[in-house]
C-alpha positions as CSV (number, residue, x, y, z in Angstrom):
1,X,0.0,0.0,0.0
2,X,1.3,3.5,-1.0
3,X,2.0,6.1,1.7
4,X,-0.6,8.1,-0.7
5,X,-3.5,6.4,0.5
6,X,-2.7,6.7,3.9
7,X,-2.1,10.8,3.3
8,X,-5.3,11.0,1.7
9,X,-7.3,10.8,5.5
10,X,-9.9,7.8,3.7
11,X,-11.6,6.3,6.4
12,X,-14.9,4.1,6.1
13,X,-17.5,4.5,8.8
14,X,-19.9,1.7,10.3
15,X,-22.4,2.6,12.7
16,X,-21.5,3.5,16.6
17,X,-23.5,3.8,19.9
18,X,-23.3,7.0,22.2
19,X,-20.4,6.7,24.5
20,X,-21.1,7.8,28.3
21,X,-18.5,9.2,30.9
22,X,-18.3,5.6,32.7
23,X,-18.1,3.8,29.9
24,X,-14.8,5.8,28.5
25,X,-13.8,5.8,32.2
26,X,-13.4,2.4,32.5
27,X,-11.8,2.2,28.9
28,X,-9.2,4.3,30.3
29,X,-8.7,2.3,33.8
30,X,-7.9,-1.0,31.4
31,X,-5.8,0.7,28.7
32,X,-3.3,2.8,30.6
33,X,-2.7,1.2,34.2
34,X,0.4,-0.2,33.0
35,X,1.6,3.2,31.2
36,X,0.6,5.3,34.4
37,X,2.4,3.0,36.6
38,X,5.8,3.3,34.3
39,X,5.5,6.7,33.8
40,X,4.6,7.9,37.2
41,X,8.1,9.2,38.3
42,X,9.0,10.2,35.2
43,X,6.4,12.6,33.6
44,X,5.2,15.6,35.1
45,X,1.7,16.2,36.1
46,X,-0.5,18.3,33.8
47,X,-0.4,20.9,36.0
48,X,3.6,21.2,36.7
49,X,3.2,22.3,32.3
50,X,0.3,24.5,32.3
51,X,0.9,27.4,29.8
52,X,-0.7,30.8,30.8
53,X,-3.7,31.2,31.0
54,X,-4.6,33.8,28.4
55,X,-3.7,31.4,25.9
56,X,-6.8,28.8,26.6
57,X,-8.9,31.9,28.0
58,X,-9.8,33.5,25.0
59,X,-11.4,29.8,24.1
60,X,-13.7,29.5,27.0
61,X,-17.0,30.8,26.3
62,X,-16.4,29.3,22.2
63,X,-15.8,25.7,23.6
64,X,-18.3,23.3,24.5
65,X,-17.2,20.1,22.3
66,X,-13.7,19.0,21.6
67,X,-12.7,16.8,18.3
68,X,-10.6,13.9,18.8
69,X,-8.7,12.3,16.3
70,X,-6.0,10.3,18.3
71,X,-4.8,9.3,21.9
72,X,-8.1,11.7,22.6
73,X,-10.3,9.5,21.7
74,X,-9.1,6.3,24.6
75,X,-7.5,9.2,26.8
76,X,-9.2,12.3,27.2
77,X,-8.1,13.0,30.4
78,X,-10.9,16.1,30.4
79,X,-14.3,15.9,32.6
80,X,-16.6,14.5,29.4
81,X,-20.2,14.5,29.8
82,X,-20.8,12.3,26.1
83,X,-19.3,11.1,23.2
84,X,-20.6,11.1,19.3
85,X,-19.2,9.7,16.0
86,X,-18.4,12.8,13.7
87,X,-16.6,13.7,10.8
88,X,-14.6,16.8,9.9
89,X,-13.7,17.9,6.2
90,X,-10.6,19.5,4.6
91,X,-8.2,17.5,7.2
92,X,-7.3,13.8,7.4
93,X,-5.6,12.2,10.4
94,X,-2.2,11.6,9.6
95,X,1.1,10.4,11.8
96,X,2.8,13.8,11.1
97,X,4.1,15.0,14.6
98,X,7.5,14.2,16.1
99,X,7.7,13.5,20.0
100,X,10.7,13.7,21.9
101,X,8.7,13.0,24.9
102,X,5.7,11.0,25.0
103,X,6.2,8.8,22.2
104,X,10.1,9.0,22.0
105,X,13.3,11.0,23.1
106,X,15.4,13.6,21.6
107,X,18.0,11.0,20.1
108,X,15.2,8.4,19.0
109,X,12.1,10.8,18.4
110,X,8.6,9.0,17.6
111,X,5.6,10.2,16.0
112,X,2.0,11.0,17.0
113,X,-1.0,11.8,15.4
114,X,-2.3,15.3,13.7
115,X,-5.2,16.6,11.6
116,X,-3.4,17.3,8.4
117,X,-4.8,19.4,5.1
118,X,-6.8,17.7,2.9
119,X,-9.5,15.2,2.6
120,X,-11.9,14.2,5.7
121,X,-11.6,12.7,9.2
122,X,-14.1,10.6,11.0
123,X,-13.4,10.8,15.0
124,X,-15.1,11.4,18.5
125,X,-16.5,14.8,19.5
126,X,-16.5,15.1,23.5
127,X,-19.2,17.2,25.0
128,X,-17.0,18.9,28.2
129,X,-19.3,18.5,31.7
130,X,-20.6,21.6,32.3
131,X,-18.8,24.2,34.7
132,X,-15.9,22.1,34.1
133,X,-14.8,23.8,31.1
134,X,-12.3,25.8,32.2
135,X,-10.7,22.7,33.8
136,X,-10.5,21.0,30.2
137,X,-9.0,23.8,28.0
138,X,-6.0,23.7,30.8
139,X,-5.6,20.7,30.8
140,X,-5.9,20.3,27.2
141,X,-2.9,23.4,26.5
142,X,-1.1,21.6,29.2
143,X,-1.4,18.6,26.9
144,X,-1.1,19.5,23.4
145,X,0.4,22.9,23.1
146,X,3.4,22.6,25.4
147,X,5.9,22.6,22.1
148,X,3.7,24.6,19.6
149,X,3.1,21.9,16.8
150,X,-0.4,22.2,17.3
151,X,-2.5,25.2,16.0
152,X,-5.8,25.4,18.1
153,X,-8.8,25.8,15.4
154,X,-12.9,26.0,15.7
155,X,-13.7,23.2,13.3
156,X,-17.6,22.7,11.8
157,X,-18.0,18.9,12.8
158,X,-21.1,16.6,11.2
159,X,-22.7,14.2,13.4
160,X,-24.1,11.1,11.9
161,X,-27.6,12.3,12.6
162,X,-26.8,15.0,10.2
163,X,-26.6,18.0,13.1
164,X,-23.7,20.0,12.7
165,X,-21.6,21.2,15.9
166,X,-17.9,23.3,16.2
167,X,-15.6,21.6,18.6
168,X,-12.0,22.3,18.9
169,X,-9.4,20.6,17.1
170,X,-5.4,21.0,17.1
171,X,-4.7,20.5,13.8
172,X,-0.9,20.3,12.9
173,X,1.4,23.3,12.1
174,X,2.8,22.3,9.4
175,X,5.7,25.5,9.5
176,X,6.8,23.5,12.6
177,X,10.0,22.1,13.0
178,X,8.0,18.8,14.9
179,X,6.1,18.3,11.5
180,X,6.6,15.6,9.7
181,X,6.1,13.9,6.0
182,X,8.4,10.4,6.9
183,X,8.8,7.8,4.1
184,X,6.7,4.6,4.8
185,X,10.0,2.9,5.8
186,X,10.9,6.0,8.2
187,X,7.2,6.0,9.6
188,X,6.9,2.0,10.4
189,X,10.4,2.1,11.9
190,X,9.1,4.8,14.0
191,X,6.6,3.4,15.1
192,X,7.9,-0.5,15.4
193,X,10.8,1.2,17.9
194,X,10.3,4.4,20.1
195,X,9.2,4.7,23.4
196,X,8.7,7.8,25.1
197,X,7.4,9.1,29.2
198,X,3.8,7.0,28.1
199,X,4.9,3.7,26.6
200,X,5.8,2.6,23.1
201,X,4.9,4.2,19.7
202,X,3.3,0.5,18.8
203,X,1.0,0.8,21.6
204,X,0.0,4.6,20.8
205,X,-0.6,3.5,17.3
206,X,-2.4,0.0,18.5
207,X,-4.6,1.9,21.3
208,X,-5.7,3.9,18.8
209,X,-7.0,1.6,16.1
210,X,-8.7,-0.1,18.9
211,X,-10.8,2.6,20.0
212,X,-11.8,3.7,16.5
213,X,-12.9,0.4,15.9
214,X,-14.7,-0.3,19.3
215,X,-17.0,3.4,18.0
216,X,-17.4,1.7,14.6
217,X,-14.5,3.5,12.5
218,X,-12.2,1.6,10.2
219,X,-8.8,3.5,9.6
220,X,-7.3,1.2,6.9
221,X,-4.6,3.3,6.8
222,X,-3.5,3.0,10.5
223,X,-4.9,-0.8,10.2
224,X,-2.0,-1.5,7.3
225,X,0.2,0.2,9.9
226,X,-0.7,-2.0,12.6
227,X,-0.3,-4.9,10.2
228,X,3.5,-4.0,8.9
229,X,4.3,-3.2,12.7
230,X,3.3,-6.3,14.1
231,X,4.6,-8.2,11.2
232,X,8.0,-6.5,11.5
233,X,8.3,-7.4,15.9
234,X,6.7,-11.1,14.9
């Protein structure tokens, strides 16, 4: 399979039930035990990396839905009230973002997930609890825009019920030194080796199918990933 079709963000949908705040609880209490255990003493809480406030301000009274595309969807790690099956166009999900910290180091970097130009992307959109908004954007700077390679962006998401709702999305900065365009070989050696502060790259990339396909979304591009991965360590 070319590393065109997995660029071009085609994903095929199958139907998907409403996801509550225990449900994805308990999800996340199975998934990541092992990877908060390891990483415990050696990643710093969420709020040790806050960035200031002003930055996640000016979003508070725009946000009550956030898209995720990636590690948000099996590990918010926000106050969620709900989760629906949406789809956002002009972007594609896309391995495109080097970590030196999560995912890898500085002299073995891996690579995580961002919403590239072009084509369409079928994810989760989290409704945040109410009054606990403020609590999520923090977090969620904290999170994703401690290095910059994310641009923040009010994205027009369709539900599969046809409603329409904006959520945020970090969608990749593509003028970023972090952003990538790695040959297939590059990418699956990437992701087949690194290992950052929360586990392997493998298990980042596996966690992730999963959870797409547990809400009814088929990734064939990150399922031929998973396949040449898992080939590659058999």
């Amino acid at each position: 399979m070319a590393m065109e079709f997995l660029d071009q963000g085609r994903q095929d949908c199958l139907p998907t039930k409403l996801t509550t705040a225990s449900e994805l609880l308990a999800d996340c209490a199975s998934a990541h035990k092992s990877q908060i255990q390891s990483s415990a003493l050696s990643t710093p809480s969420l709020r040790q990396t806050i960035t200031p406030a002003s930055e996640w301000m000016a979003w508070l009274n725009k946000v009550s839905w956030v898209f995720a595309y990636g590690s948000l969807i099996w590990n918010p790690e926000i106050p969620v009230l709900r989760g629906l099956q949406a789809r956002v166009d002009g972007y594609h999900r896309r391995f495109c973002i080097s970590s030196t910290r999560y995912r890898g180091t500085p002299e073995e970097p891996g690579v995580v997930l961002g919403l590239d130009r072009g084509g369409c992307c079928h994810g989760m959109v989290w409704e945040l609890t109410p009054g606990q908004e403020a609590l999520a954007l923090e977090k969620l700077w904290a999170r994703e825009m401690r290095n910059g390679a994310y641009l923040p962006r009010l994205l027009k998401l369709r539900l599969r019920c046809g409603a329409k709702v904006d959520a945020l999305g970090f969608v990749a900065k593509r003028e970023h030194p972090s952003y990538l365009r790695l040959s297939e070989v590059d990418l699956i050696k990437r992701l087949a080796c690194c290992r950052g502060d929360r586990g392997s790259n493998m298990d980042y990339l596996a966690h992730t199918v999963g959870a797409l396909k547990k809400h009814g979304i088929a990734d064939h591009g990150l399922l031929y990933l998973l396949e040449q991965v898992q080939r590659g360590k058999g």
